[in-house]
N, C-alpha and C positions, 0 to 999 in steps of 0.2 A: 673202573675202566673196563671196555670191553677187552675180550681175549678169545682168541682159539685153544680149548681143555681137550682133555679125554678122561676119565674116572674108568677108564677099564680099558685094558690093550684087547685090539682088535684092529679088524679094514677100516677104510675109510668112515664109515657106518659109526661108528665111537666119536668120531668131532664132533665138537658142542662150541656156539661162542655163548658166552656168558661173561655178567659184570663180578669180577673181582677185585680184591683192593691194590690201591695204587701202590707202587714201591716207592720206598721213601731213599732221600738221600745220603747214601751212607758214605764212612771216609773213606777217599779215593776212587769214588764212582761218582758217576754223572747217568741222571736218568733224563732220557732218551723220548720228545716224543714222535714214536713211529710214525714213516711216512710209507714207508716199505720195507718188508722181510723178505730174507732169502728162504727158496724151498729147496732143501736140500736130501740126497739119502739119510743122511741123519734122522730126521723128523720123522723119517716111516719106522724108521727103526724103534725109534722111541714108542712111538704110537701102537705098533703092531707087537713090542716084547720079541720080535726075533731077530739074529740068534735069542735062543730061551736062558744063553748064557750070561747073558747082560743084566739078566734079573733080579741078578745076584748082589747089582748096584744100582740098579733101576726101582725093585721091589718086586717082590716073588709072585705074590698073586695079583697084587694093581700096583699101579704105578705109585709111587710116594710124592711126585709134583703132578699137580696135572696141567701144567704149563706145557709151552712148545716155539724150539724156535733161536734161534742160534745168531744167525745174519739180521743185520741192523743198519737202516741207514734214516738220519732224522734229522730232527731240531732238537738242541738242547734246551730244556726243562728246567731242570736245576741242576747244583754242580754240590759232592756232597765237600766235608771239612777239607782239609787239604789237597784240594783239587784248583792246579792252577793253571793246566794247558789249554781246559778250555773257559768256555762263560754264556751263559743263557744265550740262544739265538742264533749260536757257530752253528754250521751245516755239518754232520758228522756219519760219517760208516764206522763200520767193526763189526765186530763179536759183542754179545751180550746175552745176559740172561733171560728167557721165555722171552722173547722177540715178536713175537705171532700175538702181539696186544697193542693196547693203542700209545700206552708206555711201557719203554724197559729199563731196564738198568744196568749200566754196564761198569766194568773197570777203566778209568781213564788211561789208562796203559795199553785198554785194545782199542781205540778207538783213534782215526786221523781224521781232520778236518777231509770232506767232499773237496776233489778238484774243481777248479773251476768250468765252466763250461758244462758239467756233468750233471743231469738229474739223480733224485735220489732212490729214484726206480733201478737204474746203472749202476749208482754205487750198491745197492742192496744187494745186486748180481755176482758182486765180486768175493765179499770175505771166503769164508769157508774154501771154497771152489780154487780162488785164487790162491791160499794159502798153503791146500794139500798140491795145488800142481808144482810151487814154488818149492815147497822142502822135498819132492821126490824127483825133479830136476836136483837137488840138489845134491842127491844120493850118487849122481852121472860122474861130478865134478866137470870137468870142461867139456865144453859140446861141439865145438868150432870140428866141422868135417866129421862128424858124427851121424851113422845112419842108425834115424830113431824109430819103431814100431810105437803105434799108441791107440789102446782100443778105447772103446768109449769116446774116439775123439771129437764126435759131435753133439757131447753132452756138457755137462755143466765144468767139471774138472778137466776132462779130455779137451773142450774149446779151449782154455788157458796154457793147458800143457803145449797143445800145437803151438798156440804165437809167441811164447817164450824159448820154446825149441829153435825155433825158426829164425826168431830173432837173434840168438847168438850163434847163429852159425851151422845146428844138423840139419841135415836132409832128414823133412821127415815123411813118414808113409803113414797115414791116417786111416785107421780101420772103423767101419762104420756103416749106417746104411745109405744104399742109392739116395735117397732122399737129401740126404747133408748133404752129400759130395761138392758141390757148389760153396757151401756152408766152410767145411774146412779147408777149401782149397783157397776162401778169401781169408782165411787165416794165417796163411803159409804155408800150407801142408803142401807138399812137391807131388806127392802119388796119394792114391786113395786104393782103397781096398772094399768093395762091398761084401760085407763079409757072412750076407745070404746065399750066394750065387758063386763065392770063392773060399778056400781055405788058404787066410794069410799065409800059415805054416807050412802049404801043400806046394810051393812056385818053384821050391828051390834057393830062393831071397834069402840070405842071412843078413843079420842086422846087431850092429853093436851093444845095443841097448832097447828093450822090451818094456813098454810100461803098461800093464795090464788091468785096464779099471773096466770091464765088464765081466771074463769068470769064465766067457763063452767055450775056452778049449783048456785041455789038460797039461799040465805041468810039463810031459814029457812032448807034447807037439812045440811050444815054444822053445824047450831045449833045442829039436830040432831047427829050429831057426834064427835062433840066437848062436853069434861064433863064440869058438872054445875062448873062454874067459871071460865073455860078453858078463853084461847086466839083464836079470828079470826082478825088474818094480812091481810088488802085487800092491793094488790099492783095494779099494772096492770092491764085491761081489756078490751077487743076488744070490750066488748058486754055494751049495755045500752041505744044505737040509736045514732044519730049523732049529739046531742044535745049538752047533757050531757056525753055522752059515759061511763066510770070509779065513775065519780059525782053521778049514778043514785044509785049506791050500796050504799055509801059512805051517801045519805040523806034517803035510807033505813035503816042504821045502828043502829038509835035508836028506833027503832020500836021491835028490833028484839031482846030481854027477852033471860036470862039464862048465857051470855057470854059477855066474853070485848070485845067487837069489835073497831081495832084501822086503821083505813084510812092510809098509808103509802104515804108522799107523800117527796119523796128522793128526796137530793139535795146534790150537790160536795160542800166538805167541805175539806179543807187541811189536818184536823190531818185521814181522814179515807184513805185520800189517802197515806199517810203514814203508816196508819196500813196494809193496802193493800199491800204496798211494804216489808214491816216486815215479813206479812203472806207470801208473793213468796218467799222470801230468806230463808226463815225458813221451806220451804217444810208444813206447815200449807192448803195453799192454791195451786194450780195450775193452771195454766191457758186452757182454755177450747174451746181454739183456736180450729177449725172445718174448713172452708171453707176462700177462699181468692178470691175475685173479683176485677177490675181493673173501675176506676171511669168511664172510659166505656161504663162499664157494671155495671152502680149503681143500674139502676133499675134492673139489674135481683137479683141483691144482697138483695132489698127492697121487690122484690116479693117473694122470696125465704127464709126471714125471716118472712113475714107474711103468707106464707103457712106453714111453720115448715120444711122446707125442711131437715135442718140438727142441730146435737145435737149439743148442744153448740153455739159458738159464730162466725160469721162472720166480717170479717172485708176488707175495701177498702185499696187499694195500687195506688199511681199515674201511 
């Protein structure tokens, strides 16, 4: 099967597609044939070795898989031994192993039948993204009358976070650039913030709860704008060196007086991929599909997510 590798971390410059072997059907997985993957921060991560921390589980001087690729959304292939949710030919999303081929393999525990009405371009858009917005809303508890900050909001995690916020109930204030504004305000978002031309922090605005998935300002400007007892969510972060990258905020966290501050560190779990599938069918949530690139062209798809080129979420097609 074809696939998107790398054999060396580095920029975009390192992707390779090449033919590798197929995955075979193991017990309790079902392998997957790709229609579309999701591009997620993750992938760059991998791809590039930084943080240079991770390489400590990734592999020190090269990568030990040269696979790539997380989000999954397809036709089912084969189903392996005791696997009976699904059966050759269901339309299927999730999480899966090296996604970025033209087959994957997944555990049938991450994976929910495709809603109806949906392509599999859309479902591709959703795992990961939809999963980290879901468990760090969930860190809020109830949101009903809740004013929410949320950076990154016109990105791939940030677009989920706004219509789940919104949808039960906060007010929320979406930081981001002029460009989305349009973008997140059809998402829910009450206010928008551009946050080239403004400092969210700078208005005087306090806000109950802070969800922080870009890195752009310092621990102590949010306190500022966070009320005393409030929530700051760190998810994501490009910025902190190439050390630690994300980790630097995250061992600043208890230093930093007045607010909860909670580390977010998201992971695919079965039943949220199942709330996810609840939330599409049920018009709850919508998918925030944006741009499509062809494995190709991964790297432009990798450089194009990490310049913010387009709102919402990008995904690969064989």
């Amino acid at each position: 099967m074809r696939a998107v590798v790398r054999h060396e971390y580095g920029d975009t410059s390192v992707l390779r597609v090449e033919e590798v072997d197929d995955p075979a059907p193991e017990p309790g997985r079902v392998v997957v044939e790709v229609a579309a993957a999701g591009v997620n921060m993750a992938e760059w991560h991998m791809m590039s070795g930084e943080p240079t921390m991770m390489r400590l589980a990734t592999g020190l001087r090269r990568p030990k898989r040269p696979e790539l690729g997380q989000d999954v959304a397809g036709i089912v292939a084969s189903v392996g031994p005791g696997v009976e949710s699904f059966a050759v030919g269901d339309r299927v999303f999730g999480s899966a192993r090296a996604s970025w081929a033209t087959l994957a393999s997944a555990s049938a525990d991450l994976l929910q039948l495709v809603p109806p009405g949906m392509s599999l371009a859309q479902a591709a858009a959703v795992p990961m993204s939809g999963y980290t917005a879901l468990q760090a809303l969930r860190t809020l508890g109830t949101l009903a009358g809740k004013t929410v900050a949320i950076t990154g909001a016109g990105g791939g995690v940030g677009s989920y976070i706004v219509q789940l916020a919104a949808k039960r109930g906060a007010h929320v204030t979406a930081v981001c650039s002029a460009s989305k504004a349009g973008f997140v305000r059809g998402l829910g978002a009450r206010d928008v913030i551009d946050y080239a031309s403004t400092d969210p922090t700078a208005g005087g605005q306090r806000f109950d709860a802070v969800l922080d998935f870009a890195g752009g300002l310092p621990l102590a400007a949010w306190r500022r704008a966070t009320i005393p007892g409030g929530t700051l969510v760190l998810g994501g972060s490009e910025r902190g060196g190439r050390v630690l990258g994300p980790l630097d905020r995250s061992l600043r966290a208890p230093f930093t007086r007045g607010i909860k501050i909670i580390t977010l560190m998201a992971a695919a779990r079965g039943e949220d991929i199942a709330e996810l599938a609840a939330a599409l069918s049920s018009g709850e949530l919508r998918s925030t599909h944006s741009q499509t690139y062809t494995f190709d062209h991964a790297a432009e798809a990798v450089d194009a997510l990490r310049g913010s080129v387009h709102a919402g979420k990008i995904v690969l097609t064989p």
